[in-house]
N, C-alpha and C positions, 0 to 999 in steps of 0.2 A: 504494500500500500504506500507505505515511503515513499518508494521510484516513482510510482504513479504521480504521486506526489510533484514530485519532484519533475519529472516530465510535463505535467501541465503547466509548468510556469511555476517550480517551487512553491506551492502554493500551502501558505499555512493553516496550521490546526484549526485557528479559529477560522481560516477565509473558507475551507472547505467543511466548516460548520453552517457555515452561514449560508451558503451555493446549498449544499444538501439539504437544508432542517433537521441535521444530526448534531444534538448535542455536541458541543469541543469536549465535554467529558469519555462520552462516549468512544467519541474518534480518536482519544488518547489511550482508552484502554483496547482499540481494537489493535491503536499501533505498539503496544506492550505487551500483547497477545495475553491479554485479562477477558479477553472476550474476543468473539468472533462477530463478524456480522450475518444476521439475517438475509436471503437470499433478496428480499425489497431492499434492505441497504444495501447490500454490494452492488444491485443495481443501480440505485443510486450516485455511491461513491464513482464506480466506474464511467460510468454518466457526466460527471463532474469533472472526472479527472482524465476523460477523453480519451478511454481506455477501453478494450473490454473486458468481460469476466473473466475471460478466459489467462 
């Protein structure tokens, strides 16, 4: 998710809370692997980060 990340324009914790409607909490424990995302959030996330699931 990082590279994603980081691929769409470094884009931070909070900016890609903000683009998704995923808590910055959240997207900090998905990037600490405290959690995983739901298949709606990774489409999401992916979606934002101009990526795909894959």
């Amino acid at each position: 998710m990082k590279e994603a990340m980081e691929k769409a324009g470094s884009l931070s914790n909070s900016l890609l809370a903000k683009k998704s409607g995923i808590s910055e909490a959240v997207i900090r424990k998905y990037l600490k692997g405290e959690s995983y995302p739901t298949r709606e959030h990774l489409s999401l996330l992916a979606n934002d980060c101009d990526c795909t699931i894959n």
